[in-house]
N, C-alpha and C positions, 0 to 999 in steps of 0.2 A: 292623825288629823280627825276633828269631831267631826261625823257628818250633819247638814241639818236638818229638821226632820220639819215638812210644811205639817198645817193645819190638815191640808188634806190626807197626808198620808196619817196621820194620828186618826183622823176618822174613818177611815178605811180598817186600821188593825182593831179600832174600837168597835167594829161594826162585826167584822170576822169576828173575832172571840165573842161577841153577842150571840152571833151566828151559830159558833161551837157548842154554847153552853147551852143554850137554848133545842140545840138540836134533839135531846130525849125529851124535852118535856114538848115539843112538838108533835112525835111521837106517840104521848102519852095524853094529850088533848086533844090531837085532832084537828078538823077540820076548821074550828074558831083561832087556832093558835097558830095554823098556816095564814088564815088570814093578817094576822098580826104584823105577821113578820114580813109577808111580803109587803104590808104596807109601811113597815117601818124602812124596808128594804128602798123601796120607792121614794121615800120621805127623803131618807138621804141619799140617795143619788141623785134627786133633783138639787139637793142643797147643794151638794158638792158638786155638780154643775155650774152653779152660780156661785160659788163661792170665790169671791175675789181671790185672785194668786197672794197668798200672803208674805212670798220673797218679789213682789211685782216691785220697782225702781219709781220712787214716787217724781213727779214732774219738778217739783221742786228739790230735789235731792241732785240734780244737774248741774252744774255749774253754768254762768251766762254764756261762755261760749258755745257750749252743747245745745244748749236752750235753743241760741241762734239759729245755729246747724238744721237743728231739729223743729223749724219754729212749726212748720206742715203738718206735724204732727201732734202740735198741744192740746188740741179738742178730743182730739181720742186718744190719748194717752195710757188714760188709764184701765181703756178698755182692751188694749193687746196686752198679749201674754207675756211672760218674765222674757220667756226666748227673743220673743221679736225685740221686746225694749232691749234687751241686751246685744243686739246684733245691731241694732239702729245708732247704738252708745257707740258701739265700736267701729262704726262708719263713721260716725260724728270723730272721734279721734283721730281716725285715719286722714280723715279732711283735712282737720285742724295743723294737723303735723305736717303736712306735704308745704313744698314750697310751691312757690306762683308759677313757675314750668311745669312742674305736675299737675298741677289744679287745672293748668288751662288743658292739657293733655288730657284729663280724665272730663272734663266738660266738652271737649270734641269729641271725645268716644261715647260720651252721653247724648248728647243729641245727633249721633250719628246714626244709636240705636232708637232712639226717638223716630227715626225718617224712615228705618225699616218698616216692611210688612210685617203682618204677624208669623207669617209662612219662614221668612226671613230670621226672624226674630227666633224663633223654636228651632231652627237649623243650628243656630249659632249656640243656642240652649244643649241640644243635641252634641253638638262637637265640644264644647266643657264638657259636658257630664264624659263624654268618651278620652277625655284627654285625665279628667277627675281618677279616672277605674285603669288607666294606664300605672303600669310600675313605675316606683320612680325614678332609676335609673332613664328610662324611654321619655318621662317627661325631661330629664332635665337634658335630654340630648336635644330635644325639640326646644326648649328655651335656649339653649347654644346654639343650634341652627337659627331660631327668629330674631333674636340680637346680631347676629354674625349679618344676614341679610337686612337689618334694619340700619346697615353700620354701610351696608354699601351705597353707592350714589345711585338718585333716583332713575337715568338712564339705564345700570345695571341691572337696579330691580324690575323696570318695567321689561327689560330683555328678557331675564327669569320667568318673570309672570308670564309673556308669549308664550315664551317655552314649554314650560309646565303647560300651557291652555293646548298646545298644539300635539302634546303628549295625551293627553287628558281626553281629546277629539280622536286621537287617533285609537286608544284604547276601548272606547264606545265604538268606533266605527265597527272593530274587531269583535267586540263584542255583539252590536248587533249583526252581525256576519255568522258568526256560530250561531245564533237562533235561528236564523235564516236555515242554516245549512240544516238543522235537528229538525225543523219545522220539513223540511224537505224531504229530510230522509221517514220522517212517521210519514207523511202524505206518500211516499212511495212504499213505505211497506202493508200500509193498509190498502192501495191497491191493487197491493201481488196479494194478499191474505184475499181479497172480492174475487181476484182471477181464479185463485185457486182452489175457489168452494163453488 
């Protein structure tokens, strides 16, 4: 398979091997031929800074549905990167292809997260990313767990949830109990350590 090689990366290797060849007669002039380079150095980094992504997804290369999907996005379009456009393409598809029970499903979970906090919102952020770095064997046990309780009736679930909340209190309690108790035992041993100097 051919790789493809951007704009940028060809000015980069163009720039290095400048770099290379140039390197003795740097050397050999001095102090005006550092100047040079570091200015040429600067020149192109600023260019290829700004240098448009040359694999960027142009707006009109979308199709009308995408377009649709994507309409929030056409003023600045061509200002985010290959990545973003590409991951925004492939939300747009994902959309497109769900049926009207899914759509409304992921539209309630959308504005559900909408109504959280931010505090909320970076929690839930937090437990992806810890669910993301699990093996996958341990993820897919926790997807057979949340379907298997999403499959129960709402009476059962809300029993669970008690339970788990009542479990969940009672392990804090425990918890704050052992600090209590460690907190107790330094405050008594630092005044047998007073008594006994």
């Amino acid at each position: 398979m051919m790789r493809k090689i951007t704009v940028k990366q060809v000015l980069i290797k163009s720039l290095t091997r400048t770099l290379y060849q140039t390197q003795y007669k740097v050397m050999m002039r001095g102090k005006l031929m550092t100047k040079f380079i570091l200015t040429l150095i600067l020149t192109l980094s600023f260019t290829l800074l700004y240098l448009p992504n040359a694999n960027a997804i142009k707006w009109q290369a979308l199709n009308n549905a995408e377009q649709t999907v994507l309409a929030q996005f056409s003023s600045q379009w061509s200002q985010l990167d290959n990545a973003k456009q590409i991951k925004l393409q492939k939300g747009a598809n994902r959309w497109l292809n769900m049926d009207d029970q899914r759509r409304s499903k992921v539209l309630a979970k959308f504005n559900a997260w909408q109504k959280m906090s931010s505090a909320q919102q970076q929690k839930l952020k937090s437990d992806f990313n810890v669910f993301k770095n699990m093996p996958v064997n341990q993820q897919q046990k926790l997807r057979r767990t949340h379907q298997n309780f999403q499959k129960m009736s709402l009476e059962k679930q809300r029993q669970l949830k008690a339970k788990f909340k009542q479990q969940q209190r009672k392990k804090q309690i425990q918890k704050n109990r052992t600090k209590l108790r460690a907190k107790q035992r330094n405050k008594t041993r630092q005044s047998a350590k007073k008594r006994s100097h």
